[in-house]
PDB file of N, CA, C and O in Angstrom:
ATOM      1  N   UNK A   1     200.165 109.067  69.854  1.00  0.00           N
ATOM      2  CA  UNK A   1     199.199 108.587  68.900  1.00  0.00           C
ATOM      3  C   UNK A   1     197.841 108.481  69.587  1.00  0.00           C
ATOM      4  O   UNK A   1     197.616 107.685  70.499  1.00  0.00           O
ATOM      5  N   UNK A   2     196.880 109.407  69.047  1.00  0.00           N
ATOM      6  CA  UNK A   2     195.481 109.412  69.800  1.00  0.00           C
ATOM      7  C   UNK A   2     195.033 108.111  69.023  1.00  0.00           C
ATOM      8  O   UNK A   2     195.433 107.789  67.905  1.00  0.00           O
ATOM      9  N   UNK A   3     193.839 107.193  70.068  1.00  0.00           N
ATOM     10  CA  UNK A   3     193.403 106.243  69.676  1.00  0.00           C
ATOM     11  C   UNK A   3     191.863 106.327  69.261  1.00  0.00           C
ATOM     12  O   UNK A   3     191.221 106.772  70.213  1.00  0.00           O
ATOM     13  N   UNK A   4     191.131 106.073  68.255  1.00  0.00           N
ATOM     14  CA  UNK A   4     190.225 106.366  67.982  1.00  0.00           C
ATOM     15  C   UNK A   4     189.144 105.475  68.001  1.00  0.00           C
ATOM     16  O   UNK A   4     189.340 104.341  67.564  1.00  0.00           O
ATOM     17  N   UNK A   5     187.627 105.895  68.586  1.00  0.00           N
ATOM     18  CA  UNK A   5     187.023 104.536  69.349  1.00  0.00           C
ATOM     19  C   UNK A   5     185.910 104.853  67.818  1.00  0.00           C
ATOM     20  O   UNK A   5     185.444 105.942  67.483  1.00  0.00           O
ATOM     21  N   UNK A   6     185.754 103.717  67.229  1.00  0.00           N
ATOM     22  CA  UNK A   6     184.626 104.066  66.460  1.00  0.00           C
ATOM     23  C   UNK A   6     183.276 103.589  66.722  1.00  0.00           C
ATOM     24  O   UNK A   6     183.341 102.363  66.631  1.00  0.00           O
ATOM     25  N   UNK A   7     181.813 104.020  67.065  1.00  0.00           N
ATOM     26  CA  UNK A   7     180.526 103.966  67.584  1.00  0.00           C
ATOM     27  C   UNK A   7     180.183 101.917  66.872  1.00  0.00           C
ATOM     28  O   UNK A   7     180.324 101.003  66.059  1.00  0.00           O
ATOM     29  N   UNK A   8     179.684 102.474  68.064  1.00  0.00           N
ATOM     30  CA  UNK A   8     179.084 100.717  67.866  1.00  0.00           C
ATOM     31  C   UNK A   8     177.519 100.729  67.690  1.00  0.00           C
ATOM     32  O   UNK A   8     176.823 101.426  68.429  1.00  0.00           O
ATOM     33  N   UNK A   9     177.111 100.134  66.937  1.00  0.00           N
ATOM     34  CA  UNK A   9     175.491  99.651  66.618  1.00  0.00           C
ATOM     35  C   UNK A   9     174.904  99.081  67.893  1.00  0.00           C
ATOM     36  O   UNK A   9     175.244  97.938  68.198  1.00  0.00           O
ATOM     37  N   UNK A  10     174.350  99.516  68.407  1.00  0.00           N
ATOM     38  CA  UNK A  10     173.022  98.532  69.241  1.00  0.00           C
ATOM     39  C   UNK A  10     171.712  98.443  68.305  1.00  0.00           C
ATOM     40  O   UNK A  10     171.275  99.127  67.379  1.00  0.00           O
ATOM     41  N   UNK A  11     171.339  97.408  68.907  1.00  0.00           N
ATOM     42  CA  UNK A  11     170.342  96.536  68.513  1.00  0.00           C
ATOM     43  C   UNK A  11     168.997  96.585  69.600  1.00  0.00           C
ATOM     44  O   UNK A  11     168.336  95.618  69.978  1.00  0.00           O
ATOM     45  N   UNK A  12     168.829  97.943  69.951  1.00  0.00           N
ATOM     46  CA  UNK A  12     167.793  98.103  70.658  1.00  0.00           C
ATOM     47  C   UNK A  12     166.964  97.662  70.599  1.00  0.00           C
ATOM     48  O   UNK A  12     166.521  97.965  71.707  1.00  0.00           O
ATOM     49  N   UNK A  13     165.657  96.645  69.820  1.00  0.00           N
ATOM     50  CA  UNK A  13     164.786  96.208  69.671  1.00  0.00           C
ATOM     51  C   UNK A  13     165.263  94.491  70.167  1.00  0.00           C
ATOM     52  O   UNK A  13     164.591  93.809  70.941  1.00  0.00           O
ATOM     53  N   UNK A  14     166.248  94.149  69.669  1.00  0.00           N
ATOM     54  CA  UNK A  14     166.774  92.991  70.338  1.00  0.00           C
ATOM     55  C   UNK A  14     167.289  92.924  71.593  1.00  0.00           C
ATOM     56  O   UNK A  14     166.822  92.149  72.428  1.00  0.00           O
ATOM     57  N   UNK A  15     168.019  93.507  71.774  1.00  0.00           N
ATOM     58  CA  UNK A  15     168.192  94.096  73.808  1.00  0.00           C
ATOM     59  C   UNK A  15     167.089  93.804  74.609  1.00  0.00           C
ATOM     60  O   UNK A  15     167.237  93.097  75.606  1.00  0.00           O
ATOM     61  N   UNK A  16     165.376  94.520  74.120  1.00  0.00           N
ATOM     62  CA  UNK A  16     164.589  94.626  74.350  1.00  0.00           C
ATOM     63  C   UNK A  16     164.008  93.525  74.679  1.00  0.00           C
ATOM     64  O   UNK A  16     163.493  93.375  75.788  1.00  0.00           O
ATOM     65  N   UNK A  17     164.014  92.730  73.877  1.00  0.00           N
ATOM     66  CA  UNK A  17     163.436  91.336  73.571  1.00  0.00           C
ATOM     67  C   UNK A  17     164.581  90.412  74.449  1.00  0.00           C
ATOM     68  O   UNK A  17     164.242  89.245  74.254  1.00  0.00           O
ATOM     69  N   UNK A  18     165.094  90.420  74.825  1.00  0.00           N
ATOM     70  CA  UNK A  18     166.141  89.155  75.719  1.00  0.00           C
ATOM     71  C   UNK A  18     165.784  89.812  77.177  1.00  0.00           C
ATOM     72  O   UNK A  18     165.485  89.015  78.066  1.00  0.00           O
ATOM     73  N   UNK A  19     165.794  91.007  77.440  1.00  0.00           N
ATOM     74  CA  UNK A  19     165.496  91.745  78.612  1.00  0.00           C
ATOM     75  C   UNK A  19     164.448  91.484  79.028  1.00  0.00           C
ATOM     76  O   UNK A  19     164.309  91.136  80.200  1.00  0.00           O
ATOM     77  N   UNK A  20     162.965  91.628  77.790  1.00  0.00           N
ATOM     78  CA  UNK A  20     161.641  91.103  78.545  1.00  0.00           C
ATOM     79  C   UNK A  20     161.637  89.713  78.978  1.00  0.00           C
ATOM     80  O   UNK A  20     161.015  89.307  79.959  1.00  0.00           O
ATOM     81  N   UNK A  21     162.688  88.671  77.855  1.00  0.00           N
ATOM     82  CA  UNK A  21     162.243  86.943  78.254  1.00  0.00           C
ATOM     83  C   UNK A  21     162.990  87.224  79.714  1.00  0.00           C
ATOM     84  O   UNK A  21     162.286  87.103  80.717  1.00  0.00           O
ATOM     85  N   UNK A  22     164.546  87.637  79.891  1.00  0.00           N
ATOM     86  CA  UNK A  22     164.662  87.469  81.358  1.00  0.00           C
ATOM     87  C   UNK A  22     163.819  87.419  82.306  1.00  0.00           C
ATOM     88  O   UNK A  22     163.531  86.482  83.050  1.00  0.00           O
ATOM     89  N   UNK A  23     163.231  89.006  82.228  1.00  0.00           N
ATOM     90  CA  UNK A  23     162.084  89.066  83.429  1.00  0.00           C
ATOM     91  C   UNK A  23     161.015  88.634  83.533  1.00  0.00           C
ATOM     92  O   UNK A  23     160.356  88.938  84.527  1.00  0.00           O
ATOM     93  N   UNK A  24     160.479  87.775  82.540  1.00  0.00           N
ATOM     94  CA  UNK A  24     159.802  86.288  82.549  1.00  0.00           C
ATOM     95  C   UNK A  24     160.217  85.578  83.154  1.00  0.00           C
ATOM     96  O   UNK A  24     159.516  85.415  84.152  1.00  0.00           O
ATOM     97  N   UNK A  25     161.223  84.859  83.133  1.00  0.00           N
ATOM     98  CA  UNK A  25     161.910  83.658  83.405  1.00  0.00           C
ATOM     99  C   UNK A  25     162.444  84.407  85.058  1.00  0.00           C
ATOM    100  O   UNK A  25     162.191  83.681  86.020  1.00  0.00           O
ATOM    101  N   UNK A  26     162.972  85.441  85.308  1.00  0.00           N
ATOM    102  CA  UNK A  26     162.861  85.685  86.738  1.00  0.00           C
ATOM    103  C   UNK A  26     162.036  86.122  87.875  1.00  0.00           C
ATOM    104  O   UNK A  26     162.264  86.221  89.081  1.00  0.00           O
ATOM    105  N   UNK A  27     160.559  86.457  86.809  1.00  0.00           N
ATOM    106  CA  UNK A  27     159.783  86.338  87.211  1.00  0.00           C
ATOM    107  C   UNK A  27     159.222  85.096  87.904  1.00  0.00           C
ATOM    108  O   UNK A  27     158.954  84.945  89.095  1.00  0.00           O
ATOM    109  N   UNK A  28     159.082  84.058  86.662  1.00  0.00           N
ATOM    110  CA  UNK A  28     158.092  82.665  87.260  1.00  0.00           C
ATOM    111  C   UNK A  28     159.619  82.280  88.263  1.00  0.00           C
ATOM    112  O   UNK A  28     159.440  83.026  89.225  1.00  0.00           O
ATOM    113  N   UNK A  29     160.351  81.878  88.407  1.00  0.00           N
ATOM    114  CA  UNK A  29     161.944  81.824  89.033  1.00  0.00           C
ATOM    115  C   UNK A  29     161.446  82.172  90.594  1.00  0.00           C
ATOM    116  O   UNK A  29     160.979  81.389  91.422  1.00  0.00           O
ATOM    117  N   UNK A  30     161.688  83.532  90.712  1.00  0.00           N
ATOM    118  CA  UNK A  30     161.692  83.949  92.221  1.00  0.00           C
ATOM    119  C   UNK A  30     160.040  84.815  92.163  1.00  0.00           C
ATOM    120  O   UNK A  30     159.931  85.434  93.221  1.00  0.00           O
ATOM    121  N   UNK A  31     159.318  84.935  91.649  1.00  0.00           N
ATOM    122  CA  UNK A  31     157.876  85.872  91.965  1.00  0.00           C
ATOM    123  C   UNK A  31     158.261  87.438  91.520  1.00  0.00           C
ATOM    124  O   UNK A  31     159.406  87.868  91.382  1.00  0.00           O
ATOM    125  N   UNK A  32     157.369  87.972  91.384  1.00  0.00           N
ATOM    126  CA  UNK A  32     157.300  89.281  90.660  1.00  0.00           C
ATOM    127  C   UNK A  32     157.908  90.702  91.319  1.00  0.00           C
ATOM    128  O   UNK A  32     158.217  91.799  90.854  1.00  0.00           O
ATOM    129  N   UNK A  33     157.916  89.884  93.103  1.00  0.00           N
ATOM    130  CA  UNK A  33     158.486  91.237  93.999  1.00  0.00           C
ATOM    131  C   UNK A  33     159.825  91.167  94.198  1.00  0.00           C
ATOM    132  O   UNK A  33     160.300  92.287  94.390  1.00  0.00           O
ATOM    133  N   UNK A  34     160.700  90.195  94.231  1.00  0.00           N
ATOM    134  CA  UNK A  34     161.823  89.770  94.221  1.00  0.00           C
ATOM    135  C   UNK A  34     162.337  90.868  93.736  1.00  0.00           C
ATOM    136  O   UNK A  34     161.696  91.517  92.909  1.00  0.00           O
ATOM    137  N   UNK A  35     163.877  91.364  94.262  1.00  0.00           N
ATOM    138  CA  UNK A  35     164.604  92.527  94.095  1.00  0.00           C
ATOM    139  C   UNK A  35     165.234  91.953  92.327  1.00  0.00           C
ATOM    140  O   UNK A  35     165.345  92.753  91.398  1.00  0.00           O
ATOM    141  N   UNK A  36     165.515  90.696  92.222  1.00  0.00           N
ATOM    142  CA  UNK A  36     166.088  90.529  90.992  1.00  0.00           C
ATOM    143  C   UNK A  36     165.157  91.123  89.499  1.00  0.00           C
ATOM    144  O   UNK A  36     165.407  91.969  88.641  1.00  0.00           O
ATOM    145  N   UNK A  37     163.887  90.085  89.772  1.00  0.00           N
ATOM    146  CA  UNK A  37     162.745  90.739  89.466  1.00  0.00           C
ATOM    147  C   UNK A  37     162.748  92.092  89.085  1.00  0.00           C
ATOM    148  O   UNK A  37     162.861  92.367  87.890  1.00  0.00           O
ATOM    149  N   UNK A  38     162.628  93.080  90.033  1.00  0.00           N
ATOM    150  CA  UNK A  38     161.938  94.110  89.578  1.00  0.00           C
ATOM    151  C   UNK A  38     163.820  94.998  89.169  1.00  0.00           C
ATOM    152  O   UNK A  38     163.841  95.889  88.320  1.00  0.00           O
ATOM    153  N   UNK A  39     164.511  94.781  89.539  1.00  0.00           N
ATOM    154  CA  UNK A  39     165.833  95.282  89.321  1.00  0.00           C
ATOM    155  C   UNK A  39     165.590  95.326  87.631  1.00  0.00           C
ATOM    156  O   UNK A  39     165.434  96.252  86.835  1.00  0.00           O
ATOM    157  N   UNK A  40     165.645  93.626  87.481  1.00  0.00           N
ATOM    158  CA  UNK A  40     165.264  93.665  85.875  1.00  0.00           C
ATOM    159  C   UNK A  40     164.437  94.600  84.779  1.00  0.00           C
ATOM    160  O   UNK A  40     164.820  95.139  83.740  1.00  0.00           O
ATOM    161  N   UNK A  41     162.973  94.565  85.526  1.00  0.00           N
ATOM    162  CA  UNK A  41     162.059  95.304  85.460  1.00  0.00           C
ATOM    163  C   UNK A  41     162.798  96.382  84.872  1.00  0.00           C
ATOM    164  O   UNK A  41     162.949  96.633  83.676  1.00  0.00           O
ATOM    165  N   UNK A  42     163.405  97.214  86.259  1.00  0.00           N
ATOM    166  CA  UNK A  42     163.429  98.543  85.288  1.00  0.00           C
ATOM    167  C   UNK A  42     164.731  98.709  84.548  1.00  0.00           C
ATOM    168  O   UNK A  42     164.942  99.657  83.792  1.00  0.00           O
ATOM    169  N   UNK A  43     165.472  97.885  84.761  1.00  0.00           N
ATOM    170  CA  UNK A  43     166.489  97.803  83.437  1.00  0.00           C
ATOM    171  C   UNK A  43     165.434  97.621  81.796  1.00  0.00           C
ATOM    172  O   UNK A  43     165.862  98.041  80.721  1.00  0.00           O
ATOM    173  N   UNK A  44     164.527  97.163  81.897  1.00  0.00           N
ATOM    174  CA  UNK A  44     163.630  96.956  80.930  1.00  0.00           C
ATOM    175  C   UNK A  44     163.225  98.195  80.385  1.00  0.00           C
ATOM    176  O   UNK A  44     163.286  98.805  79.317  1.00  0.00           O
ATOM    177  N   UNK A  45     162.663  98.370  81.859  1.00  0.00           N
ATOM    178  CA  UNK A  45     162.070 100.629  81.492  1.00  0.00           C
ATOM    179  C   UNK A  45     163.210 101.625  80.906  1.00  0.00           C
ATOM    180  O   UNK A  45     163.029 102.724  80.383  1.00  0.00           O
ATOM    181  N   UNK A  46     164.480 100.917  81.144  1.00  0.00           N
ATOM    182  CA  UNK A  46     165.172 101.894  80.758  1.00  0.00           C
ATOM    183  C   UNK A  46     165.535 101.861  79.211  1.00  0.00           C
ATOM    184  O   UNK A  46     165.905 102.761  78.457  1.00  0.00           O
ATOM    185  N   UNK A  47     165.296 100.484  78.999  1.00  0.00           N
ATOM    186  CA  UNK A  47     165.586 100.491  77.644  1.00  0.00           C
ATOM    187  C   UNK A  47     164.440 100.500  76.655  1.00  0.00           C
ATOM    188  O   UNK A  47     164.696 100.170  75.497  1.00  0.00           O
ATOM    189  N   UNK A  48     163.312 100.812  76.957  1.00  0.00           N
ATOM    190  CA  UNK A  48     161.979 100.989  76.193  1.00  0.00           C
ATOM    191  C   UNK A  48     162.121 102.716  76.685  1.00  0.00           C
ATOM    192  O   UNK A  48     161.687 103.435  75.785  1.00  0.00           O
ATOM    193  N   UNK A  49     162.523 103.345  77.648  1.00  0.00           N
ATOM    194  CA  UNK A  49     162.786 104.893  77.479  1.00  0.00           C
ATOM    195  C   UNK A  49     163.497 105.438  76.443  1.00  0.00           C
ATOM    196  O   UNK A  49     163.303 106.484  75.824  1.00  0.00           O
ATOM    197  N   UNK A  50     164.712 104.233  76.283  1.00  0.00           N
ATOM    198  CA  UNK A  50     165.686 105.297  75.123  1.00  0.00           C
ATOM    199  C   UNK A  50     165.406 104.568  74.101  1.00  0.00           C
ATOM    200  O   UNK A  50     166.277 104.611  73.231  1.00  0.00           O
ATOM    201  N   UNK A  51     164.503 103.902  73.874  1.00  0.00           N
ATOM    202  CA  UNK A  51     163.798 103.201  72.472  1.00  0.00           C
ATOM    203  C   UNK A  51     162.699 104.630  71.986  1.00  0.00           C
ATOM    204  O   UNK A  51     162.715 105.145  70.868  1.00  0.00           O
ATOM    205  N   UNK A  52     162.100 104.915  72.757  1.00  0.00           N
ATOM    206  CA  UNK A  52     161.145 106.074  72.565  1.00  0.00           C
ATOM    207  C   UNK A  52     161.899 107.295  72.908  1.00  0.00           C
ATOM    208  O   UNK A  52     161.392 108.256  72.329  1.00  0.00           O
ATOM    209  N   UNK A  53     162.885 107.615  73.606  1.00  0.00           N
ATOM    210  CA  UNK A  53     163.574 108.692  72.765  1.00  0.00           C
ATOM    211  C   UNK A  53     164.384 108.881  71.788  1.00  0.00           C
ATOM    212  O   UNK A  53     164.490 110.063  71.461  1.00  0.00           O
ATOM    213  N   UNK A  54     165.044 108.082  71.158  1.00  0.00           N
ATOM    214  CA  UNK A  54     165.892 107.805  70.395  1.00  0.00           C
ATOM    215  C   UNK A  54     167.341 107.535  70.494  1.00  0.00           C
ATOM    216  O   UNK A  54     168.182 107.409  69.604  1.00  0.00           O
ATOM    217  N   UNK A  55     167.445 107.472  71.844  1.00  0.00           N
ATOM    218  CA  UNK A  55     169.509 107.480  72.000  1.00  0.00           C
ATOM    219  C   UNK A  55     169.327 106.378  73.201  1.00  0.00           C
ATOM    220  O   UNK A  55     168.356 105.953  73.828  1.00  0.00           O
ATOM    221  N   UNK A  56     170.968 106.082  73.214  1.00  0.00           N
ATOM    222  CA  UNK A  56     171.319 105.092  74.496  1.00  0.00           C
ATOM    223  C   UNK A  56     171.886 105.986  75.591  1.00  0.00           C
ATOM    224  O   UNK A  56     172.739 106.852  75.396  1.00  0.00           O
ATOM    225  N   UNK A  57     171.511 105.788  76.376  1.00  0.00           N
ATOM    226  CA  UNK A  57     172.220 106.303  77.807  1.00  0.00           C
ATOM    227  C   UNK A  57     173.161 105.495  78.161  1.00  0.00           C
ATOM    228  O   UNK A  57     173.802 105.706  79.191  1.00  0.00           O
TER     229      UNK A  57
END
């Protein structure tokens, strides 16, 4: 019996928005160079990339 995965909704614009308050809050937290920091950062970039292309990676 094959099992069948059915697609899930993201909420890319909301992702977006909890991702930027993080890197606020780990920003003022540890400073802007901090590996957590900028780790965040571009977890951020990545999801404002596939906001402007249209798909999730």
């Amino acid at each position: 019996m094959e099992q069948v995965i059915e697609p899930v909704e993201i909420d890319l614009p909301a992702l977006i928005k909890r991702k930027k308050q993080e890197m606020i809050e780990l920003g003022l937290a540890y400073g802007l160079a901090n590996p957590r920091t900028v780790e965040c950062s571009q977890q951020l970039d990545n999801l404002l990339n596939q906001l402007q292309h249209g798909k999730l990676y």
